[in-house]
C-alpha positions, 0 to 999 in steps of 0.5 A: 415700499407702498408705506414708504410711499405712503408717509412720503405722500403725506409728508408732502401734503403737510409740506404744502400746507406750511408753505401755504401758510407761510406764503399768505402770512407773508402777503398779509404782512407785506401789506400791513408793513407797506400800506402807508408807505405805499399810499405816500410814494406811489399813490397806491396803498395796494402797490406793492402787496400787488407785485407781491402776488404777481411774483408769487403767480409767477414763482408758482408757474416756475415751480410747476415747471421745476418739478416736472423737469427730470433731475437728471438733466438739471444734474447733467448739466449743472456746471452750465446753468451756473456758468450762465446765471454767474455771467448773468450775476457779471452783468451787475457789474457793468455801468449802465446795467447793474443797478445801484441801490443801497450801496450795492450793484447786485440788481438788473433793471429789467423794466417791470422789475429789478432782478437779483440774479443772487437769489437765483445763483444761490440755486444754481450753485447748489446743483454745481456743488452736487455734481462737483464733490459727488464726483470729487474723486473721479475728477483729475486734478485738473478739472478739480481745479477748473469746475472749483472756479465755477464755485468760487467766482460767484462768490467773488463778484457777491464780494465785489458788488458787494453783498456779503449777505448773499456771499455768506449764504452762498459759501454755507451752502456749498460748505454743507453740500460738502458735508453731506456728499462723498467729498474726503473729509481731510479736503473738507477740513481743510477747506473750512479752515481756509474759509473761514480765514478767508471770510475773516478777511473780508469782514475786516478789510472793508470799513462798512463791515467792520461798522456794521459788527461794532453796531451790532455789539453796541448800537447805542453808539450810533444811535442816529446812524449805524445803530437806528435801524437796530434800535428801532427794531427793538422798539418795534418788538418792545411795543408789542409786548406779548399780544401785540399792538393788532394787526395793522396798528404798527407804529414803526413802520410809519417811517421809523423802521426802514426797509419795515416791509422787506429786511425788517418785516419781522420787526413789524411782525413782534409790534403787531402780533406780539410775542404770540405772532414771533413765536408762531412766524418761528414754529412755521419755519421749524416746521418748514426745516423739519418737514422738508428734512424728513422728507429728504431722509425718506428718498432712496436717492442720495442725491436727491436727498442731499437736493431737498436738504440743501433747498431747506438748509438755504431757505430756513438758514437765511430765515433764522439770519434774519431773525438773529439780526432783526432781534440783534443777536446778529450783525445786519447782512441785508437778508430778507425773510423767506415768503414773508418779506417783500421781493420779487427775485426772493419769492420767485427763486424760492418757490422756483426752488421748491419746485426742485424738492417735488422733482427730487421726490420723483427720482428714481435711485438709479437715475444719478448713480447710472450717468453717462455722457452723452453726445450733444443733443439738438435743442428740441432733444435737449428739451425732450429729455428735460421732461421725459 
């Protein structure tokens, strides 16, 4: 038990150290890939690196939180932090408060930021489709189908907004949660059959999508349109050979490159550090994937295992998308780069996210297998037991 506790401690420590590097590699690139830009719109060349570190702070002080929460509780009552975060994702819906930026209403104004609820659900839909194919057999059909509604509408209003990108990360996580859980596997097949027609249909059934995969098979078509961004993504990578121009020598980003400080920071990244800074940006998140994996087999709680591998699954899936798009193996999803790209909804969720990893490190065995319902608590109970 004490080796056990031992190799997890360090596990952890290696952990932070990537997470760490990540992070502030991030900040670096965010300003490098946004200076310009920043000092010709906003009169600040310092803009957005700044909000970069006030929504790291941020996620930080949330992350504290998470992990001092009991997982218990957050498992106790997952169906209703995901019934409040997808009606908070509804909202985006509404005219007057959704927020409509590049084609998509998947923002909220909220004054000193615009909150992508998305990159929260992603979170809290996880911890739904825990509980949910955990418990799959002691449902009654029923309430199979009643908590399966929680899963998919979200899933619906991502369609609906629309943000494919977000949809797609969503359902590969709730299909890998269904894979590593006690759900039967003749119901998971089928599922993912179904899914995947499902998925294909949507593709094909709005023209922009459709676009967007014609593009991604042969850019040179639209050069000046659908295929630009792509395009100048490889000039960006092409210019910086395998040393690279230096940091803070990009031209792409000089208006060529949109989006060169978000979606496509990993463009700026291959012009300025070369194929050295590509590899080494690649290593980090491998690392982050096999680290946050080892410790997930290390817990004795399998559902605080199947916790930390589907926040490591989301995070470093999304990551490897958008690199497979950047380098044009993918087709464009409007997929940010975990820690690296600028965003405040991203980095917050994610550190928020991580919180939950060191909370599952705390759990005992017992803590899910032992659940019994309990009567309804009052709120200063509800919150007591979150913590102790």
């Amino acid at each position: 038990m004490q080796e056990a506790n031992s190799r997890l401690e360090k596990l952890t420590n290696y952990f932070l150290i990537n997470v760490f590097f990540l992070t502030l590699f991030g900040v670096i690139m965010v300003f490098s890939a946004s200076y310009m830009y920043a000092t010709e719109n906003m009169g600040n060349s310092y803009f957005f690196v700044y909000k970069q570190i006030i929504f790291i702070g941020l996620g930080l002080v949330l992350s504290l939180i998470f992990s001092k929460l009991k997982i218990l509780y957050l498992y106790k009552h997952a169906y209703k932090i995901n019934a409040l975060f997808a009606g908070i994702l509804t909202l985006t819906l509404i005219p007057g408060l959704g927020v409509m930026m590049k084609g998509s209403k998947r923002w909220l104004n909220l004054g000193f930021m615009n909150l992508q609820p998305g990159e929260f659900l992603k979170y809290t839909l996880m911890l739904a489709a825990i509980r949910y194919f955990e418990n799959f057999n002691n449902y009654t059909p029923k309430q199979r189908v009643l908590y399966l509604c929680g899963l998919v509408y979200p899933l619906g209003i991502f369609v609906l907004q629309p943000d494919f990108g977000t949809f797609f990360i969503s359902a590969m996580i709730i299909g890998f949660i269904a894979y590593l859980s006690s759900f039967p596997r003749k119901y998971f097949y089928a599922v993912l059959v179904m899914g995947f027609i499902g998925a294909s249909g949507i593709l094909v059934s709005a023209p922009y999508r459709m676009k967007r995969l014609l593009t991604f098979l042969d850019p040179w078509k639209d050069p000046r349109g659908s295929g630009f961004q792509v395009i100048q993504s490889f000039l960006a990578f092409a210019n910086g050979s395998f040393f690279g121009q230096g940091l803070g020598n990009s031209n792409e980003k000089l208006f060529y490159l949109p989006e060169a400080y978000n979606d496509f920071i990993f463009s700026v990244v291959g012009e300025e550090l070369g194929f050295i800074g590509v590899v080494a940006t690649i290593i980090m998140f491998m690392s982050f994937i096999f680290i946050g994996f080892k410790m997930a087999i290390t817990l004795k709680s399998r559902v605080g295992s199947i916790m930390v591998s589907t926040v490591i699954f989301a995070i470093g899936f999304q990551a490897f998308l958008n690199m497979g798009v950047v380098l044009g193996v993918l087709p464009t999803k409007g997929l940010n780069l975990p820690f690296v790209s600028y965003g405040g909804s991203s980095i917050v969720a994610n550190l928020s996210a991580l919180g939950i990893i060191f909370a599952c490190l705390k759990i005992r065995p017992s803590d899910v297998k032992d659940i019994k319902e309990r009567g309804k608590q009052s709120p200063i109970g509800a919150l007591k037991s979150a913590f102790n």
